[in-house]
N, C-alpha and C positions, 0 to 999 in steps of 0.2 A: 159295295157294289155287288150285285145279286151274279151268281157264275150264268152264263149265257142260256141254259138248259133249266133252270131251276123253278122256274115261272111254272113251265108245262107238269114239269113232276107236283110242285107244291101246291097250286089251283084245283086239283082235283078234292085232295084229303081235307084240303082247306074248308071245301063246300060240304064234307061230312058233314050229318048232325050231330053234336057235341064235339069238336075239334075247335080248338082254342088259339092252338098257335103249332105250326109246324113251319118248321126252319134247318134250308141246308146251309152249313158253314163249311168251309176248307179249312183241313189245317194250317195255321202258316209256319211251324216248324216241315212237315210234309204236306206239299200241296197234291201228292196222291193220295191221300185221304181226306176223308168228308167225314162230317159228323151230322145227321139227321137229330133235330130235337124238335119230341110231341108233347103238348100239353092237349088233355083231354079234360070234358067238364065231370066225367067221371070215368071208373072201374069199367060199368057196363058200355060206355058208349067206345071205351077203349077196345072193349071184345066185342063190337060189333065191327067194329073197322073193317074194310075189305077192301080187297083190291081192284082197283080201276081198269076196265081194259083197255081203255087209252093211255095208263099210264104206262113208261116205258124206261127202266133204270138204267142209265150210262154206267155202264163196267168197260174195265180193262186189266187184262190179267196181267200179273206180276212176268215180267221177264224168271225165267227157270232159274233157279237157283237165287234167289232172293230171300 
């Protein structure tokens, strides 16, 4: 099941040209962590990448002392 915000982040880079597959996962040992994975059709269209100003990354910081 896709996490409720992941659509808006992943539909951007997804429309890149050369972007293959971009995919967020939660960890299920810690579901505060995510792990982003990019497959790119190559090297150079990996270092064209850029970022979206619509796109917008959900953060949340760690409680102090963690």
């Amino acid at each position: 099941m896709p996490l409720p915000w992941s659509r808006r982040v992943t539909r951007p880079t997804r429309a890149e040209p050369g972007s293959l597959r971009y995919q967020v996962h939660r960890d299920a040992a810690d579901p505060t962590t995510l792990v982003f994975y990019e497959l790119w059709r190559s090297a150079g269209d990996l270092a064209r990448r850029g970022r979206h100003a619509g796109t917008t990354w959900p953060t949340r910081k760690k409680p102090s002392g963690s």
